[in-house]
N, C-alpha and C positions, 0 to 999 in steps of 0.2 A: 681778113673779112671785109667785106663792102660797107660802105657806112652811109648814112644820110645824114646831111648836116644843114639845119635850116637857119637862115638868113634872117632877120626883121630889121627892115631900115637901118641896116648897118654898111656905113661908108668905105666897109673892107671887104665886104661881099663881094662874088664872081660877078660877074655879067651873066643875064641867063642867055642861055642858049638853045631855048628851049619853050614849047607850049604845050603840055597834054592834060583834054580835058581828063578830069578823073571824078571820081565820087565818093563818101566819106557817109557813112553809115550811123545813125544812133539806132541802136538796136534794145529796147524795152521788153523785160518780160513781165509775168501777169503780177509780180510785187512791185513792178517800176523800176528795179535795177536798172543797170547800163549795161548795156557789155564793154568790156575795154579787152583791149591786147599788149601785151610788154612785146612792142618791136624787136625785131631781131637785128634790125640795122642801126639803130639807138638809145637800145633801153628804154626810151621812153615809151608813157602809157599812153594811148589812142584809140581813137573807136574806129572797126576797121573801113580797110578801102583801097583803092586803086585805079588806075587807068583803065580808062572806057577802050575796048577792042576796037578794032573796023568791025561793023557788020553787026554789034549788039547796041541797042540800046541802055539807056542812062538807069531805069530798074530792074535790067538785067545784068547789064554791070553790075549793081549794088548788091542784088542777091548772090550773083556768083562771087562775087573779090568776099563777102560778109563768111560763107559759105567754107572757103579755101583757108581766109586765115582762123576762123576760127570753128568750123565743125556742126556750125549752127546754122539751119536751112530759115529765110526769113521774109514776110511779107511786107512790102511799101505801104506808107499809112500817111506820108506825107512829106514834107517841107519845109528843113529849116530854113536853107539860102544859100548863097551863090557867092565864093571868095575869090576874089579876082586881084588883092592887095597887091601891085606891083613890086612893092617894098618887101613883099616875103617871097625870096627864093631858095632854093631847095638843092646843093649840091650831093650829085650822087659818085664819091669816092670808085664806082666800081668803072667807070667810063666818060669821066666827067664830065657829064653833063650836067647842066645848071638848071632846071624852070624855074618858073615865073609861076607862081600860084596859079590854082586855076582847080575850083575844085566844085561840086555842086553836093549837100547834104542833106540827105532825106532821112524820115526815120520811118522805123518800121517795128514791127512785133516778130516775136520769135515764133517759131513755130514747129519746130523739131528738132533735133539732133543734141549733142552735149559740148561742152566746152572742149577742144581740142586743139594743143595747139600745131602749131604747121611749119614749115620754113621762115616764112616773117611773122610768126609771131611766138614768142617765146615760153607764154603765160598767156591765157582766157581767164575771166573770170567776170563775174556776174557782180556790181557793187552799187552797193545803195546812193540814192542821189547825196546824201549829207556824206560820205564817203570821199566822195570825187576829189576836192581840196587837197588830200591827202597824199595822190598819186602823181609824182613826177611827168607833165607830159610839157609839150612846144606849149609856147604862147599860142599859136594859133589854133590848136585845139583848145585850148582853154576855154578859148573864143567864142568858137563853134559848140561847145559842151553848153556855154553859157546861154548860148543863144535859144538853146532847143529847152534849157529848163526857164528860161523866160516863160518860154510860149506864147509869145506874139508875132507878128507877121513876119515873113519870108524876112530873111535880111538880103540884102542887096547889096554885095559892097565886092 
């Protein structure tokens, strides 16, 4: 099976070889859950996302990758921030390739469909903000999770 294995400022890390914007979802339903997904490429829990197409836009991106891995059809409501960490890169066991972070995170409201999971994702489910602690995922979601229950300005980094 293919695996993804992410890097943080680690002196044994690949070289990337690689730049693709992508977008990274916080998905809220009307109790304030989250949505997360159990990756299928490393068990870990994240909220979904994926690389931006040619030819779609960055909230169409997001509804569609939000959609595929987890079942749930979803509107854009805003803005966490923009992860460009050079120090976090991303090797994909299935073609090795390597990026370089590069990600933009919006959030948005559910608005139809049920928890389903997909090819990358293993497990959906719905979990309350006091919750999240609980669930294995990358530092750099953590990150990004932290940043959107802050709820202050865009982050920029």
């Amino acid at each position: 099976m293919a695996r993804r294995i992410d890097f943080y400022d680690d002196p044994n890390a690949p070289t990337p070889n690689s730049l693709v914007p992508s977008v990274n979802v916080v998905v809220a339903n009307e109790a304030g859950d989250i949505l997360l997904i159990r990756r299928s490429d490393n068990d870990n829990w994240a909220v979904p996302g994926g690389a931006v197409d040619l030819g779609e836009s960055i909230p169409v991106a997001a509804v569609r990758e939000t959609l595929e891995e987890t079942g749930i059809t979803c509107e854009i409501t805003g803005i966490v921030g923009t992860y460009t960490d050079p120090r976090h890169v991303i090797l994909y066991t299935s073609n090795g390739e390597v990026r370089q972070e590069f990600s933009i995170v919006l959030t948005a409201r559910a608005v139809g469909g049920k928890p389903t999971p997909s090819d990358e994702s293993r497990e959906v489910r719905w979990i309350p903000k006091a919750e999240i602690e609980h669930y294995r995922m990358d530092r750099s979601m953590q990150v990004r999770i932290g940043h959107y229950m802050l709820g202050s300005s865009p982050y920029i980094g």
